[in-house]
C-alpha positions in Angstrom: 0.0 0.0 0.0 2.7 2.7 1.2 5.2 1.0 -1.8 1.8 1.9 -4.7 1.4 5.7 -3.2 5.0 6.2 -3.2 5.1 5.4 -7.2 2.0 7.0 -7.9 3.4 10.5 -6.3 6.5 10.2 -7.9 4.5 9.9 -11.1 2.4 12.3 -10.2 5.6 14.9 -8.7 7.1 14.1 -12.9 3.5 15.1 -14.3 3.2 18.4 -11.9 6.6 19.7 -12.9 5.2 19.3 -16.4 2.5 21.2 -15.8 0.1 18.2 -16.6 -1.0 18.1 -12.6 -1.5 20.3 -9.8 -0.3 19.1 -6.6 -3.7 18.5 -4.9 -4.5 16.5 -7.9 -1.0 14.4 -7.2 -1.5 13.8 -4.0 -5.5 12.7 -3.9 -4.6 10.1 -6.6 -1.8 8.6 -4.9 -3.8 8.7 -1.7 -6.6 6.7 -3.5 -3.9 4.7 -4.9 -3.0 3.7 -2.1 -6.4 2.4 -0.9 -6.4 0.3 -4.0 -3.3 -1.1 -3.1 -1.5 -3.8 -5.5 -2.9 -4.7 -8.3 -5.9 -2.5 -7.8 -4.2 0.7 -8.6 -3.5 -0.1 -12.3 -7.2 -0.6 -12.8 -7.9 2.4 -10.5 -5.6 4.5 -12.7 -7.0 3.3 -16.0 -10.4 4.1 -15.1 -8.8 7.5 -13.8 -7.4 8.6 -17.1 -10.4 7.3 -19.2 -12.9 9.2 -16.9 -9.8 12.7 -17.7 -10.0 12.3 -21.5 -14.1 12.3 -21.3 -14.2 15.1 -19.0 -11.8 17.0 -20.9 -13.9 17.0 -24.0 -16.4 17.4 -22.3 -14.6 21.1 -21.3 -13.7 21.8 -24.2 -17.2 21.6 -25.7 -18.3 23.8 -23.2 -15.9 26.4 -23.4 -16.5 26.1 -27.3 -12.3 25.2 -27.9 -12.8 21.8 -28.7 -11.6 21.5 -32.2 -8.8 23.6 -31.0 -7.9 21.6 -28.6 -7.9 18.4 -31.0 -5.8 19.9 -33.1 -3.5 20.9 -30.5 -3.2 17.2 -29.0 -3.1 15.8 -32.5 0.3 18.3 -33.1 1.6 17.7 -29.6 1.6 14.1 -30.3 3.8 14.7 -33.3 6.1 17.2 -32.3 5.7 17.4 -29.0 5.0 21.2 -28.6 1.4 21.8 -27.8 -0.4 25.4 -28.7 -3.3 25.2 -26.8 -4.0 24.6 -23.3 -7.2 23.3 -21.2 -7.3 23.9 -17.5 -9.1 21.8 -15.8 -9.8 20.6 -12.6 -8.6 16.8 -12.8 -10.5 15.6 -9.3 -13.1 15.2 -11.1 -11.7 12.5 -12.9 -9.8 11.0 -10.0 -13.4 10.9 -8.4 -15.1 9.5 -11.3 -12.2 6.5 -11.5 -12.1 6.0 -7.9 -16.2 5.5 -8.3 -15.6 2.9 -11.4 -12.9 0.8 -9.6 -15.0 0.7 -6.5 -18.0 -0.2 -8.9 -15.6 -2.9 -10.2 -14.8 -4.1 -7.2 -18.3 -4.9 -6.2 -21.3 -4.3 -7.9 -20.1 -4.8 -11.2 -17.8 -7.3 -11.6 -17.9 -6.8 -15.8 -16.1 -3.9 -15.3 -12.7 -5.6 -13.7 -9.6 -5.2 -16.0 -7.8 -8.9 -16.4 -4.6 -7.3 -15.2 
């Protein structure tokens, strides 16, 4: 449990420096990490990062950037320099995967990852 938070906030500490994270965002997903524990976090942070790239579009669309933002992805993926950004607030997401791995933990065993 302590050895899964301590990877996931060094993660997390590499994708703040970034920019990708804020640090309350850092440190709620390793805590939740952590009360996955091993092998639970993997399917924790899948659900986590899924549950970012929907609520990010969903931003987008609201602010009316999203074919701006596309674009910008689609040329950061190539050359690695991105010209738009989208601020978000990403505990949304960490909520939304901590709520599907718990769902996959009980209720709805379809949803378990074979990891």
């Amino acid at each position: 449990m302590i050895g899964v938070m301590i990877v996931t906030f060094a993660m997390g500490t590499i994708a703040f420096s970034l920019g990708w994270f804020g640090g309350g965002d850092v440190k709620l997903l390793a805590a939740c990490c952590g009360v996955a524990g091993f092998p639970g976090w993997t399917t924790l942070l899948f659900f986590t990062l899924l549950a970012g790239g929907v609520v990010a579009v969903v931003e987008a669309t609201h602010r009316g950037r999203l074919r701006a933002v596309l674009r910008s992805t689609l040329t950061a993926a190539m050359t690695n320099v991105a010209t738009e950004r989208l601020d978000m607030p990403y505990a949304i997401a960490i909520a939304i995967g901590a709520g599907a791995y718990v769902l996959s933990a009980t209720a709805a065993p379809f949803m378990r990852l074979p990891l």
